[in-house]
C-alpha positions as CSV (number, residue, x, y, z in Angstrom):
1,X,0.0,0.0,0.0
2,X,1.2,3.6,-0.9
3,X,-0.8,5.7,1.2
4,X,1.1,8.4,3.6
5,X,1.7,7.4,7.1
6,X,2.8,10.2,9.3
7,X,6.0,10.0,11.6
8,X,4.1,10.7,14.7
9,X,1.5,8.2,14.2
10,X,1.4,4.0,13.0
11,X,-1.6,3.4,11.0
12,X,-2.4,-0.4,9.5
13,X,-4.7,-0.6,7.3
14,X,-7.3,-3.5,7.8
15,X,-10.8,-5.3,7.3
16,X,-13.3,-6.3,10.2
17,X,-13.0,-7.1,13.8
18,X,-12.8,-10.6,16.0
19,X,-16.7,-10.5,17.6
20,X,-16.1,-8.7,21.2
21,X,-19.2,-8.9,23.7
22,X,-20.1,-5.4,25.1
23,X,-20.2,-5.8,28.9
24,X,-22.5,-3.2,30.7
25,X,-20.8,-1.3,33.1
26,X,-22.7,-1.2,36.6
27,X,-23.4,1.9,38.8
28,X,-24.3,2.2,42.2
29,X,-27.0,4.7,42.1
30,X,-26.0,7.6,45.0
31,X,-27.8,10.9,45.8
32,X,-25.8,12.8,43.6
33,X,-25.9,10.9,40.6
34,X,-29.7,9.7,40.2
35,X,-29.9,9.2,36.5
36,X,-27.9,6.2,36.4
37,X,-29.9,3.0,36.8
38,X,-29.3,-0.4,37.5
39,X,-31.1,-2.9,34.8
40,X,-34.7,-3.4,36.3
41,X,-36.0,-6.1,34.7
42,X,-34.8,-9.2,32.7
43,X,-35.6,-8.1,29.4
44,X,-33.7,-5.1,30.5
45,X,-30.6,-7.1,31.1
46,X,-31.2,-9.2,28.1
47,X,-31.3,-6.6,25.6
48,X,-29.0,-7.4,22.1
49,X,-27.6,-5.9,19.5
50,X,-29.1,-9.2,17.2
51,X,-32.2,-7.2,15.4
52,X,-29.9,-4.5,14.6
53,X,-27.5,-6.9,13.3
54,X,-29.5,-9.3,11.1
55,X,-31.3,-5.6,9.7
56,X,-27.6,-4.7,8.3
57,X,-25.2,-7.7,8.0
58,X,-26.3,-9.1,4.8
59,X,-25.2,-5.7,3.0
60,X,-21.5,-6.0,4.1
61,X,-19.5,-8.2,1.5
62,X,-16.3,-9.8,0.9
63,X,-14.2,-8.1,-1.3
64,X,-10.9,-10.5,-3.2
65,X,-8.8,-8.7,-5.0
66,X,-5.8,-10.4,-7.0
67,X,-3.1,-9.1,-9.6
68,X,0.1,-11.0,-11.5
69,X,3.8,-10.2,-10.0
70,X,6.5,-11.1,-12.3
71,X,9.0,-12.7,-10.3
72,X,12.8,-10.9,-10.4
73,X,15.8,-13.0,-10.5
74,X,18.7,-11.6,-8.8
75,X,20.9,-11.9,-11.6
76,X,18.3,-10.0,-14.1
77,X,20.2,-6.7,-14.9
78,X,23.3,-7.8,-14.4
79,X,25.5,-7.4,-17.4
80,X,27.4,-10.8,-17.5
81,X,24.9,-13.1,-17.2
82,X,23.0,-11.0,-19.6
83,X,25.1,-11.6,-22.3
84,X,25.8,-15.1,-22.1
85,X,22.0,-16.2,-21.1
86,X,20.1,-14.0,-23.3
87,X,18.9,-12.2,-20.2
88,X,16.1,-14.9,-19.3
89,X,16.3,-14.6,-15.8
90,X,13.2,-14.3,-14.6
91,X,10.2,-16.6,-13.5
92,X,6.9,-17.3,-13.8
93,X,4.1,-14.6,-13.0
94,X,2.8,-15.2,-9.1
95,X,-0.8,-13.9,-8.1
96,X,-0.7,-11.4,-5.4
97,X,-3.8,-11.4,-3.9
98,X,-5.7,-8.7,-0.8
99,X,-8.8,-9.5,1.0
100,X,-10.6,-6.4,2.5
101,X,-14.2,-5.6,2.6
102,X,-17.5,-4.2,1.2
103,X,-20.6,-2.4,1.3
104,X,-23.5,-2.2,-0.7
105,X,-24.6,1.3,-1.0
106,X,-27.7,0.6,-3.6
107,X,-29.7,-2.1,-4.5
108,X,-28.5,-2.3,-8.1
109,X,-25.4,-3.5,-6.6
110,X,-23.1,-0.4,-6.4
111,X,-20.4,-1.2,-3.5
112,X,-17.9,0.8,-1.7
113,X,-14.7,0.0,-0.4
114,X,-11.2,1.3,0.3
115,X,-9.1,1.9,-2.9
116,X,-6.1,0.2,-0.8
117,X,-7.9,-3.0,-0.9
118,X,-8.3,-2.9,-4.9
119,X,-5.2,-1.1,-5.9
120,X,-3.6,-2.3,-8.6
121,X,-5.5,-5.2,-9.0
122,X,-6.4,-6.8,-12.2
123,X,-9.9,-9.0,-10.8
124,X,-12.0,-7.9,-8.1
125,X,-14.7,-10.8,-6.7
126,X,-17.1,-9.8,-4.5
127,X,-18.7,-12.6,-2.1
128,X,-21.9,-11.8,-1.0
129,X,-22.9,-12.8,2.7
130,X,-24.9,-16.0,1.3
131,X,-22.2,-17.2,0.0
132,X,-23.1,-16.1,-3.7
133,X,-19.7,-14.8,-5.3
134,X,-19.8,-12.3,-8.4
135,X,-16.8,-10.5,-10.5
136,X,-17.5,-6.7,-9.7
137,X,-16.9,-3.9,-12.1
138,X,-14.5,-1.1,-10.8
139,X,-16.6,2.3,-11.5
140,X,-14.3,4.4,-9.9
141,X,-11.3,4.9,-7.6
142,X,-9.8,7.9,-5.7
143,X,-6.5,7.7,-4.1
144,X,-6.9,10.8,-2.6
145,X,-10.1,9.7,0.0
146,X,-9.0,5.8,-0.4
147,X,-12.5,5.0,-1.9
148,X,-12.8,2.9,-4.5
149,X,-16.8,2.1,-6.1
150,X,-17.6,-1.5,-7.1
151,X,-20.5,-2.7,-9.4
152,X,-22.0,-6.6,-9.6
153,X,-24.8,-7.6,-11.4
154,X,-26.9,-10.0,-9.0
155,X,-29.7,-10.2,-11.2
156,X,-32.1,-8.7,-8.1
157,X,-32.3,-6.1,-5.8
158,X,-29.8,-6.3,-3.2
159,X,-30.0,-5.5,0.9
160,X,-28.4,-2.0,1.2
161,X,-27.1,0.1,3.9
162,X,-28.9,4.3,3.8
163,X,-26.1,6.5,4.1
164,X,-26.7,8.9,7.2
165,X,-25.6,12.2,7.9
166,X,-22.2,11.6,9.7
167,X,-22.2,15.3,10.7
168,X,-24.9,15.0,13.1
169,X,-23.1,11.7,14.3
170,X,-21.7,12.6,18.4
171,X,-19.1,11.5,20.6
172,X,-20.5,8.7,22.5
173,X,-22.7,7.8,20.2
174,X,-23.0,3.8,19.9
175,X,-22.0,1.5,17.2
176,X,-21.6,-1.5,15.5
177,X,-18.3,-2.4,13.3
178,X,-18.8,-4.9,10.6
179,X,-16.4,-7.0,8.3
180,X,-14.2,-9.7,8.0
181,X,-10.6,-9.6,10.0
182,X,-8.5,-12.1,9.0
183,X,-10.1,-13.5,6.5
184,X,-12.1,-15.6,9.1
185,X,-15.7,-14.7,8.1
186,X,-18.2,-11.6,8.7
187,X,-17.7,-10.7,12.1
188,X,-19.3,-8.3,14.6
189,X,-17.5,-5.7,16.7
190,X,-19.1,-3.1,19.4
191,X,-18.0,0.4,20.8
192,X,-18.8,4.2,21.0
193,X,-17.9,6.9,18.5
194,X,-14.4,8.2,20.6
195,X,-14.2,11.3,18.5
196,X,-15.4,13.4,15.5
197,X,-14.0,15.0,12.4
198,X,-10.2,13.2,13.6
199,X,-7.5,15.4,11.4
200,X,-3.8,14.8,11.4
201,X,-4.0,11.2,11.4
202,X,-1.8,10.9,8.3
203,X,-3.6,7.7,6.5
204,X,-4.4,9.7,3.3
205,X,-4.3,13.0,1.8
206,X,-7.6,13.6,3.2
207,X,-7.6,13.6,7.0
208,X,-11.2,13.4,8.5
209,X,-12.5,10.9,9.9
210,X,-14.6,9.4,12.5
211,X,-12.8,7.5,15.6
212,X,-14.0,4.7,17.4
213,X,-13.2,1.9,20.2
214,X,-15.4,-0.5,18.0
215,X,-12.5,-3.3,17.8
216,X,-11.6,-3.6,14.1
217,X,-8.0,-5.3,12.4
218,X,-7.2,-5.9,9.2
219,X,-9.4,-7.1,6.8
220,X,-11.3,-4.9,8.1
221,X,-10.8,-2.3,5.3
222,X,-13.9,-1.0,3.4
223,X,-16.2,-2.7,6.5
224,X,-19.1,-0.6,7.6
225,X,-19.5,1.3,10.8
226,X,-22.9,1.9,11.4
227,X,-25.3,3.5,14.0
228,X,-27.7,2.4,16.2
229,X,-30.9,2.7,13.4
230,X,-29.1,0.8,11.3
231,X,-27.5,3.8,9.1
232,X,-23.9,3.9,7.8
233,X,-21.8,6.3,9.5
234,X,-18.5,5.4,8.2
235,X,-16.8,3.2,5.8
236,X,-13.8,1.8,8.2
237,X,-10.2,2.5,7.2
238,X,-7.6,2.1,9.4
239,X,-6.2,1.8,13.1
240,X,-3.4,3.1,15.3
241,X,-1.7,0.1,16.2
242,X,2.0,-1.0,17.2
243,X,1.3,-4.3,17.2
244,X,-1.1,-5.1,14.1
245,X,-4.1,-5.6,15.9
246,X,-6.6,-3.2,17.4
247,X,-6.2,-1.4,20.6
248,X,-9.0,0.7,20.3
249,X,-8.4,3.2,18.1
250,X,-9.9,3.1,14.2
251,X,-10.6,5.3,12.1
252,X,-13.8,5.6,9.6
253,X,-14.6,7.6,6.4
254,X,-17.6,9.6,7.5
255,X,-20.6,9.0,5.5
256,X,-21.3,12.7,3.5
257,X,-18.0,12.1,1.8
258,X,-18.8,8.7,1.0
259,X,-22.0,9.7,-0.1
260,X,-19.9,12.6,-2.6
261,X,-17.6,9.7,-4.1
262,X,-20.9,7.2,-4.3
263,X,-23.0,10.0,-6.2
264,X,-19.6,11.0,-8.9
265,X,-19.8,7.4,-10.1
266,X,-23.5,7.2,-10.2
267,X,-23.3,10.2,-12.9
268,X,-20.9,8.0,-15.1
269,X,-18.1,9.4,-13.7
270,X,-14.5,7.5,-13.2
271,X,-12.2,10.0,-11.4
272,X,-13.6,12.1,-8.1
273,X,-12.6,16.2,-8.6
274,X,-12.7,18.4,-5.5
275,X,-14.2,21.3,-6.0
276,X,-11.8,24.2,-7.1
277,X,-12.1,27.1,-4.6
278,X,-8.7,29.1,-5.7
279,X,-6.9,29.7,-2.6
280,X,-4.0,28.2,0.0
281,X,-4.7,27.7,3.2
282,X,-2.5,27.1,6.9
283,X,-3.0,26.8,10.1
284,X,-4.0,29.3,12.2
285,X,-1.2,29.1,15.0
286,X,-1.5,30.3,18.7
287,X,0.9,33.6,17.9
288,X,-1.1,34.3,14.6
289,X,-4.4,33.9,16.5
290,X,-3.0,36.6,19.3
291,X,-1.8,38.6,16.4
292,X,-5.0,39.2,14.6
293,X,-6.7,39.1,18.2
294,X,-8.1,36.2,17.8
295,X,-9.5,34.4,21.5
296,X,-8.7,30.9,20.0
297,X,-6.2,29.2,17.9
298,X,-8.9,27.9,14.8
299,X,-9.7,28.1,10.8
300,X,-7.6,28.5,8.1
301,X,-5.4,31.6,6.9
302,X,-5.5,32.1,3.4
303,X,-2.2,33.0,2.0
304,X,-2.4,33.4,-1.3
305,X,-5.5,34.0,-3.6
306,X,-5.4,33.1,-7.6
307,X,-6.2,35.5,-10.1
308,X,-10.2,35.2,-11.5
309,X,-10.2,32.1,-8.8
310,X,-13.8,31.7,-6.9
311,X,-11.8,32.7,-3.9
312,X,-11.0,36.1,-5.4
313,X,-14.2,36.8,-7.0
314,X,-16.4,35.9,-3.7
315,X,-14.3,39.1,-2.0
316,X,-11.9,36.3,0.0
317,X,-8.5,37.7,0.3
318,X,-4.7,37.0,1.6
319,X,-4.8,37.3,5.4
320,X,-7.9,36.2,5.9
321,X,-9.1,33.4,8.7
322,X,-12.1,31.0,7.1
323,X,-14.2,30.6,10.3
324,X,-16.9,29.0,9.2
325,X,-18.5,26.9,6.1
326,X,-22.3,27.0,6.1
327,X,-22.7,27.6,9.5
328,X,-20.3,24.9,10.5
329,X,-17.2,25.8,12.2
330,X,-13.7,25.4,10.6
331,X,-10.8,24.0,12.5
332,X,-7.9,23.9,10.2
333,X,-7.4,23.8,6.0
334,X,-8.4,20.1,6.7
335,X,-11.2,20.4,8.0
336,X,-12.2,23.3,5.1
337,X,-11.3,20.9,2.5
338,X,-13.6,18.2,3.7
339,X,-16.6,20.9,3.7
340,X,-15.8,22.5,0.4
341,X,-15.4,18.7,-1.1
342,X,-19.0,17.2,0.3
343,X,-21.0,20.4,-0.7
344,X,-19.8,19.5,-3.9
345,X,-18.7,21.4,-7.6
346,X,-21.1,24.1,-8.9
347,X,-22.6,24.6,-5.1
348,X,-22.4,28.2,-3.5
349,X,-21.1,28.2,0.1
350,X,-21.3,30.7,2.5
351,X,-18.0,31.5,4.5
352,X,-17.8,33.5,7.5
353,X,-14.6,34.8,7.6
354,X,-12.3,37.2,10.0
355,X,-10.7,40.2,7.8
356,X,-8.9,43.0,9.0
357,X,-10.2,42.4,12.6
358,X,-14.1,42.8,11.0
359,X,-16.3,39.5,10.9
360,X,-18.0,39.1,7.5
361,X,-19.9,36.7,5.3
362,X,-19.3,35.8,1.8
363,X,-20.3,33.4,-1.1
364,X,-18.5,31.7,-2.7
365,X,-19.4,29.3,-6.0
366,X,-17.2,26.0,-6.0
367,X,-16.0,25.5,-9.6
368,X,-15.0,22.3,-11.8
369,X,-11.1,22.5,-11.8
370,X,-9.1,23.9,-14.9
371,X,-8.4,21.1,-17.7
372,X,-4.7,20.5,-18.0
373,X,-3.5,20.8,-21.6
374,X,-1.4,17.6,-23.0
375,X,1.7,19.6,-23.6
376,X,1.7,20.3,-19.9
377,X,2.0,16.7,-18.9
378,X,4.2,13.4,-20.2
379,X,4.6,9.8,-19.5
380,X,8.5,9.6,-18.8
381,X,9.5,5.8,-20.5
382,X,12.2,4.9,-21.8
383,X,16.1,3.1,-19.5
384,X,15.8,5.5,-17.2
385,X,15.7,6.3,-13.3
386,X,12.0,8.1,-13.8
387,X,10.3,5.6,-16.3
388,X,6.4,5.0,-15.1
389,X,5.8,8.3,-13.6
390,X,3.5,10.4,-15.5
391,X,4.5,14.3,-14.4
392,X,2.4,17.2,-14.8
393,X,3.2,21.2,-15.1
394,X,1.4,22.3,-11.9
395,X,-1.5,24.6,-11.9
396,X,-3.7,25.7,-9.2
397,X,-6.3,23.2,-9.9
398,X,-3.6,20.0,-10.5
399,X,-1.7,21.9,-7.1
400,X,-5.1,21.4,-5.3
401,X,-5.8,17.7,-6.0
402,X,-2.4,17.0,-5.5
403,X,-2.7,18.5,-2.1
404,X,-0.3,21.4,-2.8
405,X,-1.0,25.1,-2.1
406,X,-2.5,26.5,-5.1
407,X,0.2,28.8,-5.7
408,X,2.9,26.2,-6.3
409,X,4.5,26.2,-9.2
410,X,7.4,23.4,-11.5
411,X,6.3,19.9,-13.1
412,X,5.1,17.5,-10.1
413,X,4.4,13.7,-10.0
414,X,0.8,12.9,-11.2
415,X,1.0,9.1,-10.7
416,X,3.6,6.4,-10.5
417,X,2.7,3.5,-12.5
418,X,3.4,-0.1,-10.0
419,X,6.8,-2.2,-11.1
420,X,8.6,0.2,-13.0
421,X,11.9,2.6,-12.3
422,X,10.1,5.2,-10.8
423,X,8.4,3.1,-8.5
424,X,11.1,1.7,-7.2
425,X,13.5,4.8,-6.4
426,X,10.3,5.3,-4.1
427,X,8.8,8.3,-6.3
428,X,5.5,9.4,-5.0
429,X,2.4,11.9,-6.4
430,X,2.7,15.4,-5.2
431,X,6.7,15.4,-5.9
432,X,7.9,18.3,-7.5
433,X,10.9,17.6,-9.3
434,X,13.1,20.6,-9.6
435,X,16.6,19.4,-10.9
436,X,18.1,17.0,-13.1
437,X,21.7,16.6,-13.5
438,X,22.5,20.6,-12.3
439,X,19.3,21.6,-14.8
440,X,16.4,23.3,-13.2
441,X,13.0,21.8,-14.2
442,X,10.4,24.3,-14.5
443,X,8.1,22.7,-17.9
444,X,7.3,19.3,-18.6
445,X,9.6,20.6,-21.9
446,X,12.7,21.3,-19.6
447,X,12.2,18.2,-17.8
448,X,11.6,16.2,-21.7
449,X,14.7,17.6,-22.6
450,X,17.1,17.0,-19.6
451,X,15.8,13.2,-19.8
452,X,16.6,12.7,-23.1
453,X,20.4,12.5,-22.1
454,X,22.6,9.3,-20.8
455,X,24.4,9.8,-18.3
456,X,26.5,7.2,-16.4
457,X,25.2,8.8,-13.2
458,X,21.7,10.6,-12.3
459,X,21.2,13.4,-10.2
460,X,18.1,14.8,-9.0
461,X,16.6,17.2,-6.6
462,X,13.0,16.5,-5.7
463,X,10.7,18.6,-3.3
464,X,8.5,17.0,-1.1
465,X,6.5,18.7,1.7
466,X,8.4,21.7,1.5
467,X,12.1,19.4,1.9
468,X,14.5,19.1,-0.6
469,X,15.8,15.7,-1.3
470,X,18.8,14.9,-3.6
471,X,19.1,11.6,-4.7
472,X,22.3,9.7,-7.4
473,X,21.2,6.6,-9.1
474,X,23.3,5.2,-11.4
């Protein structure tokens, strides 16, 4: 898996959870504390989670996913044993395979999973919970959110979870993990929800998500978390773990951006845009809170606006804090992102925003992102270092899916194709690459041309999250 795991934190990427009974705790009821009760009767001490279980179990699937790995000898590239044996080195093709899981979003058999369970596969199965097994159609996958849309054809109607409103979701809130860790079979996990809109985490570029204690390991991934009328909440990601196994703490993908990626591939759709807003955003620090007199450290600061951008034509400019989106408060540029993204392209949100010490409102309409034209981007093949990365002359609109600021400008990585050079130096999407062999690199054409050469030794300079980092490869 490629996704971005941050140095502070472990995250392992899973699939359901081993079944955990919830034990009630007990309180002895005192004077101050009379709203606690002990169970009064036996139904009261019987109560289950069963009803809720057998209402939503049957739309969780199985998902198998499986690709060919060419095996690599260790002599292959090696310039002796090239020559004398034809350079026939190495072996057969072994299947690689994945097992995650699944849920099934509409009847007519559209599913939703994690794109890290799928990537790079070749054939996706899906196994229904009776046992039926069908070979899906992949609609649509998005690195970016790790979601990834599934289609089967059953033949029938299928049981399907209703997507719920994970903003209104609470901490505390009960719920009910479902999957299959292990590979052992569907399994049933219980916990609260331990926190909301979870940023920082550094699982994928975008970092909101719902926590919970609801035990869940891996095979877990693409599982459903769901609340107590039977809604999904979250599609179940990943957890914090040193040890590969849970310890209470997972992490879902809350529902309304689900419900975003779900609706893009409905409309025929195969990639998921964010919505193009024209602006860079940072934290709002503790000393640049106190500066603009600010009681508390939150929102994002915009620090740089692009010209005829929707951010410059709603009245948003540099210096600014974004305080709000629609009436819901902003934390950090994270947490913008995730509101701008769910209300969707072509929607008008209202920001209330802090600007030169005055609080104001303004709208601003959310607009497709600007088309890249094909000289501004290249496939780099060929016996090189680079070969397998496709590169792209940034703009603000590639900058913002990348998850650049919007003003950041050279030729970054777009993708990096699986097996090949680039892939292997450990080249990733969102690298700028500013220097070959002592040449800046500021066009895909300066980059075309400085790649055309042969040296016995490569040099290059990439950028990547604001660090330089040289690297020689001969």
């Amino acid at each position: 898996m490629s996704l971005r795991i941050s140095a502070s934190v472990r995250a392992l990427f899973l699939g359901t959870a081993m079944f955990s009974g919830m034990v009630a705790p007990v309180y002895a009821q005192t004077a101050s504390d009379t709203t606690k009760q002990l169970p009064a009767t036996r139904s009261e001490m019987q109560l289950s989670f069963s009803p809720l279980v057998k209402q939503t179990a049957n739309a969780v699937v199985n998902v198998y996913a499986a690709h060919a790995v060419q095996t690599r000898s260790p002599f292959a590239g090696d310039p002796f044993f090239e020559q004398f044996f034809g350079g026939q080195f190495n072996g057969p093709p072994r299947v690689q395979s994945s097992l995650g899981s699944g849920v099934i979003a509409d009847p007519s058999g559209i599913i939703v999973t994690n794109n890290h369970v799928i990537r790079d596969a070749e054939t996706v199965k899906v196994a229904l919970s009776d046992g039926r097994e069908f070979d899906s159609k992949v609609l649509l996958k998005d690195e970016s959110t790790d979601l990834a849309i599934l289609e089967i054809d059953a033949g029938e109607p299928l049981p399907s979870l209703q997507l719920a409103d994970s903003d209104k979701v609470e901490v505390g809130d009960l719920v009910l993990a479902i999957g299959n860790p292990f590979g052992v079979g569907q399994t049933v996990t219980s916990g609260i929800v331990s926190a909301q809109a979870r940023t920082r985490v550094g699982i994928s570029d975008f970092d909101f998500f719902i926590q919970t204690d609801a035990a869940i390991n891996p095979g877990n991934s693409g599982g459903a978390l769901i609340d107590m009328s039977g809604k999904l909440i979250g599609i179940n990601t990943a957890i914090f773990s040193r040890s590969g196994g849970s310890i209470g703490i997972g992490f879902a993908i809350p529902s309304n951006m689900v419900r975003a990626v779900v609706d893009t591939a409905k409309g025929g759709a195969d990639t998921f845009e964010r919505p193009y807003i024209g602006a860079a955003f940072q934290n709002v620090t503790p000393d640049v809170a106190e500066g603009l007199g600010m009681k508390q450290p939150y929102g994002a600061l915009v620090t740089s606006i692009t010209k005829d951008g929707p951010a410059e034509k709603g009245g948003l400019l540099v210096g600014d804090v974004v305080l709000s989106v629609d009436g819901v408060r902003i934390e950090n540029p994270d947490g913008l992102g995730y509101r701008l993204t769910t209300a969707g392209i072509g929607k008008t949100v209202k920001l209330e925003v802090l600007s030169r010490s005055k609080d104001k409102t303004i709208a601003v309409v959310l607009e497709k992102p600007r088309a890249d034209s094909p000289e501004n981007q290249m496939l780099i093949q060929g016996r090189n270092p680079l070969s397998g990365a496709h590169v792209i002359k940034l703009s603000p609109g590639t900058a913002a899916r990348l998850s650049l600021p919007s003003d950041t400008n050279g030729v970054a990585v777009d993708k990096v194709f699986p097996n090949t050079p680039a892939a292997r130096i450990g080249l990733q999407p969102g690298d700028i690459i500013r220097g070959v062999n002592g040449t800046e690199v500021k066009t895909v054409a300066d980059l075309s041309k400085a790649m055309s050469s042969k040296p016995v030794l490569w040099r290059f300079d990439f950028e990547r999250g604001g660090d330089i980092i040289r690297q020689v490869i001969r």
